[in-house]
C-alpha positions as CSV (number, residue, x, y, z in Angstrom):
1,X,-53.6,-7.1,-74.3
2,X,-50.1,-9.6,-75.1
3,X,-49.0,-10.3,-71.4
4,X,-45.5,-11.8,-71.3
5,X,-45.0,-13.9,-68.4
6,X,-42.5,-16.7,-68.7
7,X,-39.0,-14.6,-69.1
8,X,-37.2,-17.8,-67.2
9,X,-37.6,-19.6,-70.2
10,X,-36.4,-16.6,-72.5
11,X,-36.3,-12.6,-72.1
12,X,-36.7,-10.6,-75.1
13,X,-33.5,-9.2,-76.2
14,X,-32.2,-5.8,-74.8
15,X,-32.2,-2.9,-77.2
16,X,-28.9,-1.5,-76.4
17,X,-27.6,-5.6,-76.1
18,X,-28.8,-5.6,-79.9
19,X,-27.0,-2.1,-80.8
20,X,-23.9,-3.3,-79.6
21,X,-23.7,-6.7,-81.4
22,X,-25.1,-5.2,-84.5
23,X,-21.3,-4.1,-85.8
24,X,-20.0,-7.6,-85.0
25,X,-22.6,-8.8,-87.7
26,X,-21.9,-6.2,-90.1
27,X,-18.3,-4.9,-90.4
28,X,-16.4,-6.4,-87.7
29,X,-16.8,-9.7,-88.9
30,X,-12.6,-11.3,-88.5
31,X,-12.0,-14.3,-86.8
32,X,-11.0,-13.6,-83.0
33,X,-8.7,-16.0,-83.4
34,X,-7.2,-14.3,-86.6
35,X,-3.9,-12.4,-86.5
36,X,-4.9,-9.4,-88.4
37,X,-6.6,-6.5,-87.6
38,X,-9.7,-7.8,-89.1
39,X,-9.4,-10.7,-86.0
40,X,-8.2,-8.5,-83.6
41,X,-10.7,-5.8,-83.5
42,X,-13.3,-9.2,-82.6
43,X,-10.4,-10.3,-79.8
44,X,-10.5,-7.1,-77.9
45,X,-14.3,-6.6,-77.9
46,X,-14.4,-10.9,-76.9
47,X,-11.8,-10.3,-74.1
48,X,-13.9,-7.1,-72.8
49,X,-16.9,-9.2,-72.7
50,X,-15.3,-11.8,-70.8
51,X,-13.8,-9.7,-68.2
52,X,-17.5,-8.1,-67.6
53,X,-19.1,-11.8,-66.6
54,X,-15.8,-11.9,-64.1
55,X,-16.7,-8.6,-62.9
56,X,-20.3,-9.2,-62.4
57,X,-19.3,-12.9,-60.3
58,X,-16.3,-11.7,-58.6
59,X,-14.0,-14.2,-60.9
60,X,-10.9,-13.4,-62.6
61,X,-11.5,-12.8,-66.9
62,X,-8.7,-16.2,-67.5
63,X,-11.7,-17.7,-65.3
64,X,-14.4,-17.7,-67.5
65,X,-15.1,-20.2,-70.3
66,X,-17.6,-19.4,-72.9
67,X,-20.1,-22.0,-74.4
68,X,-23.0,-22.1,-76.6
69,X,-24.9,-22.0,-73.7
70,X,-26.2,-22.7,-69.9
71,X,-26.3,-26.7,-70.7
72,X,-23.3,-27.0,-72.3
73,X,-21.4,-25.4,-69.6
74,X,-23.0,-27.7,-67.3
75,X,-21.9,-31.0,-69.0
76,X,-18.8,-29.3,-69.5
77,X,-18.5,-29.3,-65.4
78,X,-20.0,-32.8,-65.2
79,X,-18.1,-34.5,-67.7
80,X,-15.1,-32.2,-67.5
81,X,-15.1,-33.3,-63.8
82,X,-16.2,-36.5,-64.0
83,X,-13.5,-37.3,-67.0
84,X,-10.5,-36.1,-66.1
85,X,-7.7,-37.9,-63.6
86,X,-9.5,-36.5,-60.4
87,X,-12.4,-39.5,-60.8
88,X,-9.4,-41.9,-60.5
89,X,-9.9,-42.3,-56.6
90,X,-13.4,-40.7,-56.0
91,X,-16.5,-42.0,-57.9
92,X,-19.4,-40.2,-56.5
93,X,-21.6,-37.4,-57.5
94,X,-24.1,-35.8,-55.3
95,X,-26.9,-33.2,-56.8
96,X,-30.5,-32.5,-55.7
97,X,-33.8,-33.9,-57.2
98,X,-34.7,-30.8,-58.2
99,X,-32.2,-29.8,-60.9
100,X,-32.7,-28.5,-64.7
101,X,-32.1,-31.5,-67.0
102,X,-29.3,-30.3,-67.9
103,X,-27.8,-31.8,-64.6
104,X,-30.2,-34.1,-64.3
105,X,-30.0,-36.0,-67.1
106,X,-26.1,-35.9,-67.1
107,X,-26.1,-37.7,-63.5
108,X,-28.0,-40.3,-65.3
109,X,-25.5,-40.9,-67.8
110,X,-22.8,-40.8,-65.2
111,X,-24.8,-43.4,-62.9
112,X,-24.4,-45.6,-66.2
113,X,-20.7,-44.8,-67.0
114,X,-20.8,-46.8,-63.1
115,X,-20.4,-43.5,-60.9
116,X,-22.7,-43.5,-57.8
117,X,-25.4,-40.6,-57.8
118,X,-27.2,-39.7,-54.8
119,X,-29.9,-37.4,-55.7
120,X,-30.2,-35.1,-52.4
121,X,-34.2,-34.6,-51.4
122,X,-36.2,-31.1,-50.7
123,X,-38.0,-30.2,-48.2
124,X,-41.5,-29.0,-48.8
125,X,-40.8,-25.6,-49.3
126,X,-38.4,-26.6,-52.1
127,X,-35.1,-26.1,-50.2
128,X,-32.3,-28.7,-50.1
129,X,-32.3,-30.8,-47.3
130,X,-28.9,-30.0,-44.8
131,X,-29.4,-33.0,-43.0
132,X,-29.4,-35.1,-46.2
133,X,-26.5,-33.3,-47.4
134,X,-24.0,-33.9,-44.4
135,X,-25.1,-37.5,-44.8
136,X,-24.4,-38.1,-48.2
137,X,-21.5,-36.1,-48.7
138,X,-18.3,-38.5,-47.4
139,X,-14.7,-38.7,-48.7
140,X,-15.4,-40.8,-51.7
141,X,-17.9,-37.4,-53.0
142,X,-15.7,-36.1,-56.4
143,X,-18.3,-33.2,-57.3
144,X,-21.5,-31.9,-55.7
145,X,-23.9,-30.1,-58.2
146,X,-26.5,-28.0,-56.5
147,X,-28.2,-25.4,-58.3
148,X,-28.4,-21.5,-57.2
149,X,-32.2,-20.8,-58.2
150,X,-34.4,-23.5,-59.1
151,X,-35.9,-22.6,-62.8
152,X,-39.1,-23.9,-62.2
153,X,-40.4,-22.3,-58.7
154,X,-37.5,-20.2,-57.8
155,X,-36.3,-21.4,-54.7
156,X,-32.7,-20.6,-54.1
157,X,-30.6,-22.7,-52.4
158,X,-28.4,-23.0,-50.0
159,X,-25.0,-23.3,-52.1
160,X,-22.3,-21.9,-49.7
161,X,-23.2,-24.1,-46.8
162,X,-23.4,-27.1,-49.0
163,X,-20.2,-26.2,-50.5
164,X,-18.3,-26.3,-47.1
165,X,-19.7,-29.2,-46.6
166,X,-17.9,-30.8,-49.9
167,X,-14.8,-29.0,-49.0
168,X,-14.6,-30.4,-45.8
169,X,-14.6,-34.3,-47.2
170,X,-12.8,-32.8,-50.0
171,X,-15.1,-32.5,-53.2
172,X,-15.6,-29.9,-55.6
173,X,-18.8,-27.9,-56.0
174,X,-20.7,-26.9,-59.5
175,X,-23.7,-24.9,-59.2
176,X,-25.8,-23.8,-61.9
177,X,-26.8,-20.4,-61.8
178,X,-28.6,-19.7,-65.1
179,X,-31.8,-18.7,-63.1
180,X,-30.0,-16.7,-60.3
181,X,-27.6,-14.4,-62.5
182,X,-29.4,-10.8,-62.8
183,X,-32.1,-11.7,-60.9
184,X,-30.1,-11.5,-57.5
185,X,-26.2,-11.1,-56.8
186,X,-24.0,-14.0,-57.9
187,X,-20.4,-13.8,-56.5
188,X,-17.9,-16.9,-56.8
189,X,-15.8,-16.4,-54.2
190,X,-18.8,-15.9,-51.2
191,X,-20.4,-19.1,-52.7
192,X,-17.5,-21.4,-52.5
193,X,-17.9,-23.1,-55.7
194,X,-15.4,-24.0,-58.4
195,X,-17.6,-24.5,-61.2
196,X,-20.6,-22.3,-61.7
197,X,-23.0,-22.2,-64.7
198,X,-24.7,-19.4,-66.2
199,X,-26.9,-18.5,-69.9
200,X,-27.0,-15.7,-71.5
201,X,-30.8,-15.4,-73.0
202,X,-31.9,-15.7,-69.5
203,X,-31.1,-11.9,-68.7
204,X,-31.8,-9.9,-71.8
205,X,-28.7,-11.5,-73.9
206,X,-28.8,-13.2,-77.1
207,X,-29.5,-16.8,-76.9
208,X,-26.8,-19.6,-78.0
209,X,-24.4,-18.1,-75.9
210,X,-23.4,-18.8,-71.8
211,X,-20.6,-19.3,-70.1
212,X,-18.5,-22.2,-67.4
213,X,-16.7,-20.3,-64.3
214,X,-13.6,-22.4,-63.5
215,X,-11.4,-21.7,-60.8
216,X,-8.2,-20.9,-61.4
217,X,-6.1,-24.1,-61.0
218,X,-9.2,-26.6,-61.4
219,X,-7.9,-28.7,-64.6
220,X,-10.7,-30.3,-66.7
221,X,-11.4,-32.8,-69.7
222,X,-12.9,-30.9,-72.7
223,X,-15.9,-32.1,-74.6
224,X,-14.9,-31.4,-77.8
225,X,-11.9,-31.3,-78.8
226,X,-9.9,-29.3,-81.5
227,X,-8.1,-25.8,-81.5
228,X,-6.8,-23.4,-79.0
229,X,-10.0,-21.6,-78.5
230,X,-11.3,-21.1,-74.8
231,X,-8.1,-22.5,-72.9
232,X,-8.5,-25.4,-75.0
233,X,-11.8,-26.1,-73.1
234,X,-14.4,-25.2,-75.5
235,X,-12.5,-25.0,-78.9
236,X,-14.3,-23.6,-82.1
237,X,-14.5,-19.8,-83.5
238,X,-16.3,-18.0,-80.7
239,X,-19.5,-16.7,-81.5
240,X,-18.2,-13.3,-80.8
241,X,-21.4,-11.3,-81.7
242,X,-23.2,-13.7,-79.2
243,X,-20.4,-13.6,-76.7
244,X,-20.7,-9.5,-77.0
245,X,-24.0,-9.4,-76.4
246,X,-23.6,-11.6,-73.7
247,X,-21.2,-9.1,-71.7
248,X,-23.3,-6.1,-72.2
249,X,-26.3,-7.7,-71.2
250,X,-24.6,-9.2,-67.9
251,X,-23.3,-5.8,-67.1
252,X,-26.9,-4.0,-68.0
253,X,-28.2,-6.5,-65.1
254,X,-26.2,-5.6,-62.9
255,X,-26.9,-2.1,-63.1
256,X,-30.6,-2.4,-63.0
257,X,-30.2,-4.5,-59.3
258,X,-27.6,-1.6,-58.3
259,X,-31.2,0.4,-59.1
260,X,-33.7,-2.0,-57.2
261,X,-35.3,-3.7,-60.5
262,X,-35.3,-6.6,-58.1
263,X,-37.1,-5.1,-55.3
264,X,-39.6,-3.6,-58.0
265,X,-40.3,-7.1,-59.9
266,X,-40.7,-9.0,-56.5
267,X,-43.1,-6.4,-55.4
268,X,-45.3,-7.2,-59.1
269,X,-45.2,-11.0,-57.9
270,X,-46.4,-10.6,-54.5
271,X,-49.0,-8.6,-55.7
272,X,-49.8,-11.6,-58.7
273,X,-49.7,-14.0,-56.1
274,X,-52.0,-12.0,-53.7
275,X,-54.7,-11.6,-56.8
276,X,-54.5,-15.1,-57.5
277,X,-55.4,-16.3,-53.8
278,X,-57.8,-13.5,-52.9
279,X,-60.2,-14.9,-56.5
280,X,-59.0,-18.6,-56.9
281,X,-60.1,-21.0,-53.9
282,X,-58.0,-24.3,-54.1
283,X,-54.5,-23.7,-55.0
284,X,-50.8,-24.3,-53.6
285,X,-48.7,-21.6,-54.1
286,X,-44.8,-24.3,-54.5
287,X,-41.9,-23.0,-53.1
288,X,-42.4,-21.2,-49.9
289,X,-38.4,-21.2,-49.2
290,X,-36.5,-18.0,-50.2
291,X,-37.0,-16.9,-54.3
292,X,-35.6,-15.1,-57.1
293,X,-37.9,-12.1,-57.3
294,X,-39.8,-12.7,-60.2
295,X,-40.5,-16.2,-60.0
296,X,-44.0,-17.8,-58.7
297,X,-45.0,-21.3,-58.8
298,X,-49.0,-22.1,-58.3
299,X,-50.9,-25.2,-58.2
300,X,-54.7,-25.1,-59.4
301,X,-56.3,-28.2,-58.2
302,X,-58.8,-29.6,-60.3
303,X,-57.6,-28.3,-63.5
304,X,-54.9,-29.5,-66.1
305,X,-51.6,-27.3,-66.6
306,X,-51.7,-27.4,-70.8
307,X,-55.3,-26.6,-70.7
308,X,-54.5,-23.6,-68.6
309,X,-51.2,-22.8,-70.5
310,X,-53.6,-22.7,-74.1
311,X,-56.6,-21.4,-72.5
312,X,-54.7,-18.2,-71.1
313,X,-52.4,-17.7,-74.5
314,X,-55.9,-17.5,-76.1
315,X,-56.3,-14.7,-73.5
316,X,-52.9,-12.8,-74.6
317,X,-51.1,-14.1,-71.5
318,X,-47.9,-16.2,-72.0
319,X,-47.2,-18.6,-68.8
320,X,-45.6,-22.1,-68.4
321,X,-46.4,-25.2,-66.7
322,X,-42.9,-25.3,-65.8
323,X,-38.9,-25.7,-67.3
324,X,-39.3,-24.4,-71.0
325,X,-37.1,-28.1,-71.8
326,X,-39.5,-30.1,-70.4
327,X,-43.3,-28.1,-71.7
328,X,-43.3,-31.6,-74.2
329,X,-43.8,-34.0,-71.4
330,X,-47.3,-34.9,-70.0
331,X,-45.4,-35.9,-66.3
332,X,-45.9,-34.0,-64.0
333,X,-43.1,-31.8,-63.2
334,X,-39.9,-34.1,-61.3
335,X,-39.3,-30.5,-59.1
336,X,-43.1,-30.4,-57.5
337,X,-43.2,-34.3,-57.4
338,X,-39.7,-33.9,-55.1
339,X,-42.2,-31.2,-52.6
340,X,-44.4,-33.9,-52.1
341,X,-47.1,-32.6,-54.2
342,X,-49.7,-35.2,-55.6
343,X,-49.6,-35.8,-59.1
344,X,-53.4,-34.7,-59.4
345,X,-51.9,-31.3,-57.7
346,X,-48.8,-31.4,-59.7
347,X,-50.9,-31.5,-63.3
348,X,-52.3,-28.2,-62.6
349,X,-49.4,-25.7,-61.8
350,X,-48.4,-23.1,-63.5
351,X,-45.3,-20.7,-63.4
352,X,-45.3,-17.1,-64.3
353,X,-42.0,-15.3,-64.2
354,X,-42.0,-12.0,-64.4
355,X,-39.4,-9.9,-66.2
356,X,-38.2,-5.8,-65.8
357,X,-40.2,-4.6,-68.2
358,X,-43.9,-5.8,-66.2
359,X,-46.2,-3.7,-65.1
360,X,-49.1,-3.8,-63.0
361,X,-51.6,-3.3,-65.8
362,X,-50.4,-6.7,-66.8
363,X,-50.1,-8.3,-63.8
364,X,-53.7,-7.3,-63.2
365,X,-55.2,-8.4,-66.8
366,X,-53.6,-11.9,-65.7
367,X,-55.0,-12.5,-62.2
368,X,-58.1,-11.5,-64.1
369,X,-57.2,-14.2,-66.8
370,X,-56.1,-16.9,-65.1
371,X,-59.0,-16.6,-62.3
372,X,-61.6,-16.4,-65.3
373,X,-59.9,-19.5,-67.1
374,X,-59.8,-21.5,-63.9
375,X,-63.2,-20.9,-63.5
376,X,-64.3,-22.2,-66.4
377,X,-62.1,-25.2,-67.2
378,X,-62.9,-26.4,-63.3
379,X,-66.7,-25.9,-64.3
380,X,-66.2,-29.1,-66.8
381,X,-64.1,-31.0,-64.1
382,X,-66.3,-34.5,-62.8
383,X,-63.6,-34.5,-59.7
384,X,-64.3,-30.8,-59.0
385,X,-67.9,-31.6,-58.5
386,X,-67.2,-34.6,-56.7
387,X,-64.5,-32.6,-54.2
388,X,-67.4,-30.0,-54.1
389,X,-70.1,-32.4,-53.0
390,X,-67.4,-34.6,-50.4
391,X,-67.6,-30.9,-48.0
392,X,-63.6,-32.3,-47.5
393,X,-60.9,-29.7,-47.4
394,X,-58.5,-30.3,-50.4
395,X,-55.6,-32.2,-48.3
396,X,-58.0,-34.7,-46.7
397,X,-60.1,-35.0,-50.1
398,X,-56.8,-35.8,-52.2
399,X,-56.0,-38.4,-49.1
400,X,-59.3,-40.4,-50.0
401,X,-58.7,-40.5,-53.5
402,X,-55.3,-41.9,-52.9
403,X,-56.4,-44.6,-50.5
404,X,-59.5,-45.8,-52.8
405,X,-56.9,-46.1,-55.8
């Protein structure tokens, strides 16, 4: 059995997504921005596409700004943001420590362009700490950045009240909602924010393809510059069969929460993370705030994350040790190192995110797996043995280690 658990790196595209870019490949092939029938035929089905992401977040269609994907559109906030007249006065950026690199990473370059960055801490159940927040947030904050739904354990966060906080001293507010869009309801407007991210491979859409919300008067610097394309924002020829796909699949999503696919898929994961505990002693399950539905997060002590992730593909089950754009790195994960997890801890976690088309069958066959692979790897493990022998529980054994190093 193929078991297919890591759709918050990529879902497999939809079938009727496919069937509806298909005559955007083949014989509607104009430029959008073409004056011709050829071009306008692509315009229409562009603009229809755009006006089902605004209906899906509550935004107006002039509101949304398409972009080769969930990273670009977050730079574009970032930079856009960060670039434009606005930083004149205010020069500080506030996010969490628990963002994709997308965001990340662009806070870093901004901390070097001579911004100030205050990376916000979690608590340990992987929520943003308020506290922290109210603190840091102050009349010289130009943009806060906090995501919707963390990629990597699925925590959601708590983006309205943070964003009254910014609006109080002033600020804007970003959040990236690639992991939150079709997996729960995303709406603008409720959230406060003026920027807001989102990807389209991450709900059954074709990949290369996302989009920026921008509020309606918000004025940005573009990242590339060039043509007329996106209100100037994101010029280039669209990638209309992309952008197509993208709006079909969005509106698809919504449909299936209107028919509780969420309630079903969170049901599969509490039943996956039941398995898991009832057969594996010695794990953390990360993330014990609120979560997308399909999203679980679980440390196995004693064992190594890559060794897992091979071990079960040779097993037919498809699982990561955490954000798809960081599986090359052999640190531990920045998200469970912010929950206070020890790097021993941190080594050995694994995220399986489940997608609408699982079934219990599968979810089964990998509790079975991943119990079986644990098992075995754990039985070659010299610090297993030794936790074994010390008769220590697994907090106060991983306490000893760290005060004899």
């Amino acid at each position: 059995m193929r078991v297919y658990l890591d759709h918050n790196a990529t879902t497999p595209l939809r079938e009727e997504v496919l069937e509806g870019m298909l005559p955007f490949l083949r014989e509607h092939f104009g430029n959008p921005s073409s004056a011709h029938n050829f071009g306008k035929r692509v315009r229409e089905a562009v603009e229809e596409a755009r006006e089902r992401v605004a209906t899906a977040i509550g935004a107006r269609p002039r509101e949304i700004i398409f972009t080769s994907g969930g990273t670009e559109a977050d730079n574009l906030a970032l930079f856009g943001v960060t670039n434009s007249p606005l930083a004149s006065k205010r020069r500080k950026v506030v996010t969490s420590a628990i963002e994709h690199p997308a965001v990340i990473e662009s806070c870093k370059a901004l901390k070097k362009r001579g911004f100030e960055v205050v990376f916000l801490p979690v608590t340990p159940e992987g929520v943003v700490d308020l506290g922290a927040a109210e603190e840091a947030i102050d009349e010289n904050t130009l943009l806060v950045s906090l995501m919707l739904a963390n990629n990597e354990i699925g925590t959601l966060q708590p983006v309205r009240e943070v964003a009254e906080m910014a609006k109080a001293k002033g600020a804007l507010v970003h959040t990236d909602a690639v992991q939150a869009l079709g997996k729960v309801r995303v709406k603008v407007e409720e959230l406060g924010v003026d920027l807001a991210s989102f990807s389209s491979h991450k709900l059954y859409g074709p990949k290369g393809v996302g989009a920026l919300y921008v509020r309606t008067g918000l004025r940005l610097d573009p990242l590339l510059h060039g043509g007329h394309q996106e209100r100037r924002l994101r010029p280039g020829t669209e990638n209309a069969p992309g952008i197509i796909g993208f709006g079909l699949a969005v509106e698809l999503a919504q449909e299936d929460l209107d028919r509780g696919m969420d309630r079903r898929i969170e049901a599969l994961r509490d039943r996956l993370q039941r398995l898991l505990l009832e057969r594996i002693p010695h794990v953390v399950v990360n993330g014990g705030g609120p979560r997308v539905p399909n999203t679980l997060n679980i440390s196995f002590a004693f064992v190594e994350g890559e060794a897992l992730t091979l071990s079960l593909d040779a097993e037919g089950v498809a699982v990561s040790t955490g954000s798809a754009c960081s599986s090359g790195s052999l640190e531990p994960s920045h998200v469970l190192l912010a929950l206070g997890l020890p790097p021993e801890v941190a080594h050995g976690s694994l995220r399986f995110s489940l997608g609408k088309d699982t079934t219990q069958e599968e979810v089964d066959y990998a509790a079975e797996a991943v119990a079986s692979v644990v098992e075995r790897l754990r039985a070659f493990s010299p610090l297993y043995e030794d936790f074994l022998r010390s008769e220590l529980d697994l907090e106060q054994y991983l306490l000893r280690r760290k005060e004899e190093t």
